[in-house]
C-alpha positions as CSV (number, residue, x, y, z in Angstrom):
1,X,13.9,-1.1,-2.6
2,X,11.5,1.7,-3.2
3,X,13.2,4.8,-1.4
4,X,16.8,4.7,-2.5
5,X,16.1,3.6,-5.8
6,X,13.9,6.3,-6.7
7,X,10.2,4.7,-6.5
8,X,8.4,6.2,-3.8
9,X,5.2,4.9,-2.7
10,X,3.0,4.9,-5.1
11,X,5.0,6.2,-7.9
12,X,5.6,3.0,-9.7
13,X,4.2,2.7,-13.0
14,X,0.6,1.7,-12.6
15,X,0.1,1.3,-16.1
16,X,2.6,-1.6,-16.6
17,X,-0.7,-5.1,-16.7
18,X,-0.6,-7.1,-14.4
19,X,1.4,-10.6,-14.2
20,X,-0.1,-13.7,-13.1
21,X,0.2,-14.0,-9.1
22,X,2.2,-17.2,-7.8
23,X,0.3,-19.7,-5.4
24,X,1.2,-21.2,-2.2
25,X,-0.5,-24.0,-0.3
26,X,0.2,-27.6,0.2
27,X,1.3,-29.6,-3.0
28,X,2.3,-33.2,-4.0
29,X,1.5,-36.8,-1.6
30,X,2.8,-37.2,1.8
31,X,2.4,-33.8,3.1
32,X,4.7,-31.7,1.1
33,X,4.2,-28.2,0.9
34,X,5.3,-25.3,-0.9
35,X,6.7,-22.3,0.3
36,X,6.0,-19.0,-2.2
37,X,8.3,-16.5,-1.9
38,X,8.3,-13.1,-3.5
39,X,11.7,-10.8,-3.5
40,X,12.4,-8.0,-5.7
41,X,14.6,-7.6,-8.2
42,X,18.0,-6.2,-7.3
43,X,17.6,-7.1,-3.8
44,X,19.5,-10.1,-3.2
45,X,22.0,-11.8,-5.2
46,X,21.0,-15.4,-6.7
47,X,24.3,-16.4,-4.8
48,X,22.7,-15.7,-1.6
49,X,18.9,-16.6,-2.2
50,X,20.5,-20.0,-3.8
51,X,22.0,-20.4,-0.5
52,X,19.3,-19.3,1.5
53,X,17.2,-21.8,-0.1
54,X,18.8,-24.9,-0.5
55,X,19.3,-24.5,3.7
56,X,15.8,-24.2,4.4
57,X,14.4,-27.0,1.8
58,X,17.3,-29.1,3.7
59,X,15.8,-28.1,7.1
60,X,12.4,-28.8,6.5
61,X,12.1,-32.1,4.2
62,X,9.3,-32.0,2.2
63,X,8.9,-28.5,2.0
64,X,9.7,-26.8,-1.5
65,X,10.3,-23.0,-1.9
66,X,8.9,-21.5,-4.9
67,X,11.6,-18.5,-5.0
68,X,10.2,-15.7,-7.5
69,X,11.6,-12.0,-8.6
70,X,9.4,-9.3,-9.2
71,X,10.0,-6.3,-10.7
72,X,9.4,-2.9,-9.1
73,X,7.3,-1.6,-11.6
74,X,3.5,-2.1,-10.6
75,X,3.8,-4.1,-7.6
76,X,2.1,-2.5,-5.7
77,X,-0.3,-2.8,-7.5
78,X,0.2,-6.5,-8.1
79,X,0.9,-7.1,-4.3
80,X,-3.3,-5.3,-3.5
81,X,-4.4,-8.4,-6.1
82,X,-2.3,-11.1,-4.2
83,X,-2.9,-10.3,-0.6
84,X,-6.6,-9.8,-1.4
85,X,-6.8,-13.7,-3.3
86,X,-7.1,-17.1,-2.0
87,X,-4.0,-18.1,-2.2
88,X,-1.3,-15.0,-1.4
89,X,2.4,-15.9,-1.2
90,X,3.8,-16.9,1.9
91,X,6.8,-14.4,2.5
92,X,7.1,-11.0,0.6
93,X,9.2,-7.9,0.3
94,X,8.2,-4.2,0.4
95,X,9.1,-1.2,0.0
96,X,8.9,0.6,3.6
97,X,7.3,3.3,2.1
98,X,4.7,0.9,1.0
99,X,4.7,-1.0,3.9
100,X,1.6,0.8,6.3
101,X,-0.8,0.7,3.3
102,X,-0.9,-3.3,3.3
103,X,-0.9,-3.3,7.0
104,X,-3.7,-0.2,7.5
105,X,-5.8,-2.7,5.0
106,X,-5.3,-5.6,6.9
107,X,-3.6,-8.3,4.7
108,X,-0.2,-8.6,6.7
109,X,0.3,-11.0,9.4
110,X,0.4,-9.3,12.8
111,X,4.1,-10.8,13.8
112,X,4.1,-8.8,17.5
113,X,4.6,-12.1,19.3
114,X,7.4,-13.3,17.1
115,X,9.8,-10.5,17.1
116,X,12.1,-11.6,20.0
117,X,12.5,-14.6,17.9
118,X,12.8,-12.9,14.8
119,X,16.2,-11.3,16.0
120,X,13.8,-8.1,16.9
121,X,16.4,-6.7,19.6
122,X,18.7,-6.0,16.3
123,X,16.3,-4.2,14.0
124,X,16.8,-1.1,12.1
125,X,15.4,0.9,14.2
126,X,13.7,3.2,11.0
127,X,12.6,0.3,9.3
128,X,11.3,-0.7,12.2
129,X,9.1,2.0,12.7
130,X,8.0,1.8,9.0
131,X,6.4,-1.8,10.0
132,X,4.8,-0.6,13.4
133,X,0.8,0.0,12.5
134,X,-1.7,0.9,15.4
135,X,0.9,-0.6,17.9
136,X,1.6,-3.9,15.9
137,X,4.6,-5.1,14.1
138,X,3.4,-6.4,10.3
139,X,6.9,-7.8,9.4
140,X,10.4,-7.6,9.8
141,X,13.2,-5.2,8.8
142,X,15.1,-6.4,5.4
143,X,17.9,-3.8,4.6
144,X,18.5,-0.4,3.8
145,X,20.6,1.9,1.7
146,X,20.6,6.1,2.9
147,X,22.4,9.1,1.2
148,X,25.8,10.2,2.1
149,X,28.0,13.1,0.7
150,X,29.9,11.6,-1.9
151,X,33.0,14.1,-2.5
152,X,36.5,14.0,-4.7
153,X,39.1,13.3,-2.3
154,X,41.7,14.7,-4.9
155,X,40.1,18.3,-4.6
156,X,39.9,18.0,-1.0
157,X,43.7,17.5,-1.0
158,X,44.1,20.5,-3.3
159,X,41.8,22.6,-1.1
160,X,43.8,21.9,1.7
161,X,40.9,20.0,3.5
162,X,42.7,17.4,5.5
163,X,39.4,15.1,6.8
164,X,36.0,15.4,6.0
165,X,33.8,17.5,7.7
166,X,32.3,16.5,11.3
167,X,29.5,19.2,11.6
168,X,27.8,21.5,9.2
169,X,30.1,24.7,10.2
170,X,33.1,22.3,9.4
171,X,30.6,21.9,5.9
172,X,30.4,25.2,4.9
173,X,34.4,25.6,5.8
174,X,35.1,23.0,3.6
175,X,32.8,24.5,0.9
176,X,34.6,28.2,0.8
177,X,38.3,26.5,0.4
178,X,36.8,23.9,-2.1
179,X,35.5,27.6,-4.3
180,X,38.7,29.5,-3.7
181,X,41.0,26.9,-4.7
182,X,38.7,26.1,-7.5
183,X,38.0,29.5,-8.4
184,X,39.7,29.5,-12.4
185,X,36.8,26.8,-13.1
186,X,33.4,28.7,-14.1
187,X,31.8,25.1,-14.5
188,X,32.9,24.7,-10.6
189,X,30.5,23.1,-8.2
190,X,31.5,22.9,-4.5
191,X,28.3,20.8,-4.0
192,X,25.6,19.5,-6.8
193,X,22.4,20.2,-4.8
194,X,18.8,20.4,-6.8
195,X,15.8,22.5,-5.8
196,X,13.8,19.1,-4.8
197,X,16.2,17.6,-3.3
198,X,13.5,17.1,-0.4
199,X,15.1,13.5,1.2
200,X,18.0,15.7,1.8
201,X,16.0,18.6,3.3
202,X,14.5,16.1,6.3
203,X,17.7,15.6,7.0
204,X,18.2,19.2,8.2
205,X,14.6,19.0,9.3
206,X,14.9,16.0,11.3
207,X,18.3,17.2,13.0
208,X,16.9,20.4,14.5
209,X,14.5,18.3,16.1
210,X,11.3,18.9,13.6
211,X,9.3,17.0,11.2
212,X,7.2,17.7,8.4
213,X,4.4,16.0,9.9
214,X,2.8,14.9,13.4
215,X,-0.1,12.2,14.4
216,X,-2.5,13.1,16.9
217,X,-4.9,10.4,17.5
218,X,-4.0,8.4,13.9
219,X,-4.7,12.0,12.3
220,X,-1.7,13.3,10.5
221,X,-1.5,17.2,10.1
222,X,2.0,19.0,8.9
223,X,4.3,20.7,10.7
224,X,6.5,22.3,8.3
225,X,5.6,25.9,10.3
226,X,7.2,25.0,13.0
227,X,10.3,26.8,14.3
228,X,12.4,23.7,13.9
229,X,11.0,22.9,10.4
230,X,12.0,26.4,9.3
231,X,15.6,26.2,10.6
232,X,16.3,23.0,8.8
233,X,14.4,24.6,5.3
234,X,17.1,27.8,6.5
235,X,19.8,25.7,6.4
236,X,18.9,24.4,2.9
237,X,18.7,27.7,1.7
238,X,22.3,28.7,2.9
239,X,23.7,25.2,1.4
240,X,22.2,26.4,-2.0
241,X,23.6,29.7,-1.7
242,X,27.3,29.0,-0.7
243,X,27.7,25.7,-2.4
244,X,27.6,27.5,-6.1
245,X,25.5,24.7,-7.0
246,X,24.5,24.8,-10.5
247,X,21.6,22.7,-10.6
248,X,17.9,23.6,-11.5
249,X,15.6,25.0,-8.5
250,X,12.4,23.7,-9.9
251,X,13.4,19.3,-10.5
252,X,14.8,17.1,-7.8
253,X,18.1,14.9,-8.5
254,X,16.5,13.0,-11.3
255,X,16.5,15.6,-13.7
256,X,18.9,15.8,-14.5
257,X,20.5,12.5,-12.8
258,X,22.9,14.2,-10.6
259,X,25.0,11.2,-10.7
260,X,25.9,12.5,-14.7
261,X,26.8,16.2,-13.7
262,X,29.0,14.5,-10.8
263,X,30.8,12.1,-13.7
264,X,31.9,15.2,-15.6
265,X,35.0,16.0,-13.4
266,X,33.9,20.1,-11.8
267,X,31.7,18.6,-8.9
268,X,33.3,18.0,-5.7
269,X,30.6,16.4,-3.4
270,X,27.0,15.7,-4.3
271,X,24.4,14.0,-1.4
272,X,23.5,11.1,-3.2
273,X,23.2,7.3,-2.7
274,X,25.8,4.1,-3.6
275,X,24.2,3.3,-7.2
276,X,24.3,7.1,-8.1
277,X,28.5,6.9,-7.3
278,X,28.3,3.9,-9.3
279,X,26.7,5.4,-12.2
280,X,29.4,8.5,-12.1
281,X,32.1,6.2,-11.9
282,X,30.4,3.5,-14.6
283,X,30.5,7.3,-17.0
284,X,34.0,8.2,-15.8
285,X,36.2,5.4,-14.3
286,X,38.9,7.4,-13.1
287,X,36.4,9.0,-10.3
288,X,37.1,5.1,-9.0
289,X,40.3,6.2,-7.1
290,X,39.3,9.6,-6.4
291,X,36.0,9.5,-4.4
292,X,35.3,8.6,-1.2
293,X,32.0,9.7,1.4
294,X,30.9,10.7,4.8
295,X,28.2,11.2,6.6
296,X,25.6,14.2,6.5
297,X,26.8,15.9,9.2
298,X,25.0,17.7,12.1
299,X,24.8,21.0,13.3
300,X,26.3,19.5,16.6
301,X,29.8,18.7,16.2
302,X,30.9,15.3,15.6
303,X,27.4,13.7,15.0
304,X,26.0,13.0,12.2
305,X,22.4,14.4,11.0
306,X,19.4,11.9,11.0
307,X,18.8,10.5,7.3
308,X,15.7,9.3,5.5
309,X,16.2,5.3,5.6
310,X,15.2,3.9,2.1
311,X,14.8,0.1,2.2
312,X,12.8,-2.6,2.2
313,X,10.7,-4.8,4.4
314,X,9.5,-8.6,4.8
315,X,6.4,-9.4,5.3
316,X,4.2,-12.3,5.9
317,X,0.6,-12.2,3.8
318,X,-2.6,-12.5,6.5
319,X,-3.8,-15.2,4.6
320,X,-0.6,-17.2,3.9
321,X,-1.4,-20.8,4.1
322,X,2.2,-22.1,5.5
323,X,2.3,-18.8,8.5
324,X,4.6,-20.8,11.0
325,X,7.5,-21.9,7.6
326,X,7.3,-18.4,6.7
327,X,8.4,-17.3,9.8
328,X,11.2,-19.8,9.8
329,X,12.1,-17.9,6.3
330,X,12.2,-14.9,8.1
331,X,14.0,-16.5,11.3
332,X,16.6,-17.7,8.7
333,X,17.0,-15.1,5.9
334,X,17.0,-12.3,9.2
335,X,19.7,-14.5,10.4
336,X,23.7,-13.0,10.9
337,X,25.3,-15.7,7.7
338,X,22.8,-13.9,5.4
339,X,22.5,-10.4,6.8
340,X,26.5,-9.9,6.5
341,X,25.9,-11.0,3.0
342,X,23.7,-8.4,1.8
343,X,26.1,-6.0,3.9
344,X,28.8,-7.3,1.8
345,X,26.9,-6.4,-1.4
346,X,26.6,-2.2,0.1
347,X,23.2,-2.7,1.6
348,X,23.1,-2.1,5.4
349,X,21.6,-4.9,6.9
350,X,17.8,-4.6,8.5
351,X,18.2,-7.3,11.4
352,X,21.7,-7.0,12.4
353,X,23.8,-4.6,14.4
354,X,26.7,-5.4,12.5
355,X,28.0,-3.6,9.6
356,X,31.7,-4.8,9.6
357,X,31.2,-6.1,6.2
358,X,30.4,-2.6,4.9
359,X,33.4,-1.3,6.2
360,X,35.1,-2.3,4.1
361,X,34.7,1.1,1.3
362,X,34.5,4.1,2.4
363,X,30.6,4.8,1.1
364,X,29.4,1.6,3.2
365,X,31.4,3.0,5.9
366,X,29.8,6.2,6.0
367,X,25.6,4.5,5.4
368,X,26.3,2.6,8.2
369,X,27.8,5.6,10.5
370,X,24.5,7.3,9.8
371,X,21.6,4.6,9.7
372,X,21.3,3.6,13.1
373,X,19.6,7.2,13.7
374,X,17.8,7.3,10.4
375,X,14.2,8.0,10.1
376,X,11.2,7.1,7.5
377,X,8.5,9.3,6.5
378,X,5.3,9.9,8.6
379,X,4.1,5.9,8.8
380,X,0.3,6.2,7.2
381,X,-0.7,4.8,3.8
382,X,-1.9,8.6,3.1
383,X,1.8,9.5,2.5
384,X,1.3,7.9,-1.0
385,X,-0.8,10.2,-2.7
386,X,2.3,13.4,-1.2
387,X,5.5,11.4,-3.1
388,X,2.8,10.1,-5.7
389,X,1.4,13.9,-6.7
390,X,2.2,17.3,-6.5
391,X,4.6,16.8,-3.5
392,X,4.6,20.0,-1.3
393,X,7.7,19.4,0.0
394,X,9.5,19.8,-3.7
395,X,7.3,23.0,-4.2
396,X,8.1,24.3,-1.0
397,X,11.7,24.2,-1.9
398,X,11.7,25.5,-5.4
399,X,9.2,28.2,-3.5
400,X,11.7,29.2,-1.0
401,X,15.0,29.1,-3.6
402,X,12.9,31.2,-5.9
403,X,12.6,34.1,-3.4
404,X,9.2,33.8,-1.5
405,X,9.8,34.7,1.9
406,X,10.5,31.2,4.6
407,X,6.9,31.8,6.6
408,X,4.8,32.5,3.4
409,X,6.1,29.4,1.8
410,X,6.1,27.2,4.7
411,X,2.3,28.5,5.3
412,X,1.3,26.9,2.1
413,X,3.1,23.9,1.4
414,X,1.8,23.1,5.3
415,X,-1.7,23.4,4.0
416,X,-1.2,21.7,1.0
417,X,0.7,18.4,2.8
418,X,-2.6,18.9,5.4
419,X,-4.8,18.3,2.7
420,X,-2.8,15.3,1.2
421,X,-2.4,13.5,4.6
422,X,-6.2,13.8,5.3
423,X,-6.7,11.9,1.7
């Protein structure tokens, strides 16, 4: 799933050759067809896609479904080969981020008239947007993952901070007790926040009603000058400031992998996603018992702030030759038994409205508090070449951290994400 594991559109490794595409078409005597289906790796557990399926061979005799695993690296460039060929899978997964650059070239099925029956009234409403391109719907939702602030519930206790915070005063509130009770500890983080962590900036840009960029006739321009865009890049700032974050203005979370500062015991909350608490508590297993997460919150009290949805998409290749099973694939896999499955593995589920199954820890409670009102980046394949290159949005950051006043920084990285969208 290309946002919340860290591969942006665009940013996989192009270098990595090309693997032989799979085939799809009919096969064998009587009739029999088979189904070729391509899911990434990581997605779904072999538990589930055995499941999935044995049901569907069972419900359509004769049918056989070729079930393949790709690997992230260099598919998308492996997906341009095989939606281009003669004989495309039938069903596929993408990264939403990757999702209008297949559907702007025309080699997704236009699915508008199926999504009532593709359990459409439940969609993610982010992914959902992702799939919209020039009023048509090029797939269906799949599931999704956003950040959360991940914190040490014992240094809350010691800080005297009964509940998590509800709002972003309530944040900073939380942030001055966490430093005064912690204040013996010169290696003491309140909050683990990099320069580039940009994800995390639309989230303050998105809940003071901005963007970073707007459509005006299919023509993107940026909007990172506007009033609302500043406040949110304000509010950054400020986080930076009071958090007594220790982390490097000039690299994003990656470098270094902010999940390895948190495992080493003087962080006590860092805005990060479920495999990056995994990896901290994989380094240091007693942070097991001792973390917990909630929600981004809003500047308005008891709401949480809009976050950038990360997931992935299914999609149905424009020249599939088995269109109407493949939607059946869809109908099935979108379906509640294998939705609350995928919930049950941490993933917040793309066609269903229910996230009891996540629930059930307190990360997978707090992802599914916020996703219903998270948000994807501007939906046009030129967003590729701004995560892919010299993003504006990191340098903007790393700008503004590094002293260069809010309207002289914004001024540029506005030009320079102009530029990039107008590819």
């Amino acid at each position: 799933m290309k946002g919340w594991r860290g591969l942006a559109a665009g940013a996989a490794a192009l270098a990595v050759a090309l693997t032989a595409c799979g085939t799809s078409g009919s096969g064998g005597a009587g009739g029999d067809k088979t189904l070729t289906v391509w899911l990434m790796d990581g997605s779904a557990p072999a538990a589930l896609t055995d499941s999935l399926n044995k049901e569907f061979q069972e419900s359509n005799p004769g049918v056989t479904v070729k079930y393949e695993v790709q690997k992230w690296t260099g598919i998308q460039e492996k997906l341009t080969t095989a939606l281009t060929s003669n004989n495309p899978p039938d069903v596929i997964e993408l990264g939403n981020t990757q999702t209008p650059k297949f559907a702007a070239e025309g080699t997704l099925l236009d699915l508008s008239g199926d999504v009532s029956n593709l359990n459409g009234d439940q969609w993610l409403g982010g992914l959902k947007d992702s799939l919209t391109w020039d009023g048509k719907q090029y797939g269906v939702p799949f599931y999704a993952a956003n950040r959360t602030v991940v914190y040490r519930t014992d240094m809350f206790e010691a800080a005297g901070i009964a509940t998590p915070p509800t709002s972003r005063a309530e944040w900073l509130d939380a942030i001055e007790k966490l430093k005064a009770a912690n204040a013996s500890n010169p290696d003491f983080q309140s909050v683990y926040l990099p320069g580039q962590s940009w994800y995390v900036l639309l989230s303050f840009i998105w809940d003071e009603g901005g963007d970073v960029a707007k459509s005006d006739g299919g023509t993107f321009t940026g909007t990172l000058t506007t009033p609302e865009a500043k406040a949110g890049l304000k509010f950054y700032e400020e986080l930076v400031e009071k958090s007594g974050t220790k982390a490097p203005k000039d690299t994003d979370e990656a470098t270094p992998q902010q999940m390895e500062v948190f495992a080493q015991g003087n962080t006590a909350m860092m805005i990060g996603l479920p495999w990056e608490l995994a990896g901290a508590v994989k380094a240091n297993p007693e942070l097991e018992a001792k973390t917990a997460a909630f929600p981004i919150p809003s500047k308005t009290a008891g709401k949480t702030a809009p976050v950038f949805l990360g997931g992935s998409n299914l999609a149905i290749p424009a020249g599939s030759a088995n269109a109407d099973l493949a939607k059946s694939y869809l109908k099935l896999l979108g379906g509640k038994k294998y939705q609350d499955q995928l919930a049950a593995t941490g993933m917040v589920p793309g066609t269903s409205t229910d996230t009891t199954q996540l629930a059930s820890n307190p990360v997978g409670e707090a992802m599914a508090a916020s996703a219903p009102g998270g948000k994807v980046t501007p939906v046009t394949p030129a967003w590729a070449a701004v995560e892919a290159g010299q993003n504006p949005l990191k340098d903007l950051l790393t700008s503004v951290l590094t002293g260069t006043p809010v309207d002289d920084a914004t001024a540029s990285a506005n030009d320079a994400l102009t530029k990039l969208l107008a590819g």
